[in-house]
C-alpha positions in Angstrom: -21.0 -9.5 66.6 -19.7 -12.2 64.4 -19.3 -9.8 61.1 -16.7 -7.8 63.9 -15.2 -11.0 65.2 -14.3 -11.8 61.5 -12.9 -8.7 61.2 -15.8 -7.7 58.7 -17.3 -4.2 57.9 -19.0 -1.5 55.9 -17.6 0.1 53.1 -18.9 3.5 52.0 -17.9 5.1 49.2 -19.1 8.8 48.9 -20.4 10.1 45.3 -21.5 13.5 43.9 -23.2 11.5 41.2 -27.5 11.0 41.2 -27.3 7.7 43.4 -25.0 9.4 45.9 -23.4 7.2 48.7 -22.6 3.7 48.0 -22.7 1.3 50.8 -21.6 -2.2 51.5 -22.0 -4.4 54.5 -20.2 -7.3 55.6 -17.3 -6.6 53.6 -13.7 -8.7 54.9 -11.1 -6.6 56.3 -13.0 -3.0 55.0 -9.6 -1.0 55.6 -7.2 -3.2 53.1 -10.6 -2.4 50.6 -10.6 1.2 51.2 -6.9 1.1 50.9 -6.8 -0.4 47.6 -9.7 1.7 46.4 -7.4 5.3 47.6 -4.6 4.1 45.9 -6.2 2.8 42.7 -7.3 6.9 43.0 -4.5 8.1 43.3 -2.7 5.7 40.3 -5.6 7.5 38.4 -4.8 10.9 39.2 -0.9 10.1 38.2 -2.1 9.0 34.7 -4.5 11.6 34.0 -1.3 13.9 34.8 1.3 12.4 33.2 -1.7 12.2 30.1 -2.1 16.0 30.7 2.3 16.3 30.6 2.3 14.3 27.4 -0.4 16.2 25.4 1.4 19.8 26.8 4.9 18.1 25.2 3.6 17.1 22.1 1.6 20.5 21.5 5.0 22.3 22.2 7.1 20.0 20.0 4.9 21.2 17.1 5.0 25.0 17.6 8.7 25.2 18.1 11.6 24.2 16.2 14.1 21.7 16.8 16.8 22.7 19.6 19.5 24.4 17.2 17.9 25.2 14.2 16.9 28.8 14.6 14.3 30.2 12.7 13.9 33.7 10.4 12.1 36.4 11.6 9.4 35.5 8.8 9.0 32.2 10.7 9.3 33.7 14.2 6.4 35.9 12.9 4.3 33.1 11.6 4.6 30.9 14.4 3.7 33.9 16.6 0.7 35.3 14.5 -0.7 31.1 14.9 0.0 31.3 18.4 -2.2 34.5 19.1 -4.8 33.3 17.0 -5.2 30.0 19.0 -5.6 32.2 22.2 -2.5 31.2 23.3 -0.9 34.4 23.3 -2.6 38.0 24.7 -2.8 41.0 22.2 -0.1 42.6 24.4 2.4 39.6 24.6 1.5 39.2 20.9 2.4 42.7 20.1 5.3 42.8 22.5 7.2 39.9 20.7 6.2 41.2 17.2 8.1 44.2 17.9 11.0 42.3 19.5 11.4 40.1 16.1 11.0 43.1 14.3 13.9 45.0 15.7 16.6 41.6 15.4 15.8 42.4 11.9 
């Protein structure tokens, strides 16, 4: 009766991991906790995407030229062939835009 009159509570915070569920009692004011625990989540999330963004844009900076600068057909075809053989590109799409740089030749 007191912990409620104090506006204290328990916290649980749910796990998949071995220990499972983590509880804590008597915690003050148990929603501003569980507040600040869902948005230090979410904050988390945001970083691990804008991480994920950052690594995509860097990867893509190195595979293609500078905007401008266009590249010969024996580049096109190099950059293409690395492409496929990092799984990036299927054996159809690869053969598909083999034959479209070989007919701008």
């Amino acid at each position: 009766m007191i912990a409620r009159t104090l506006n204290n509570g328990i916290v649980t915070i749910e796990s998949a991991g071995e220990t499972g569920d983590s509880v804590f009692e008597n915690i003050p004011d148990p929603e501003n906790v569980r507040n600040v625990i869902f948005k230090q989540v979410d904050i988390d999330k945001e970083a691990d995407s804008t991480r994920d963004a950052d690594a995509l844009a860097a990867a893509l900076r190195d595979r293609l030229p500078p905007p401008g600068e266009t590249s010969s057909p024996k580049q096109r075809l190099e950059e293409l062939e690395a492409l496929h053989a990092d799984g990036l590109v299927s054996d159809e799409e690869f053969e598909q835009k083999r034959q479209e740089i070989l007919g701008d030749l």
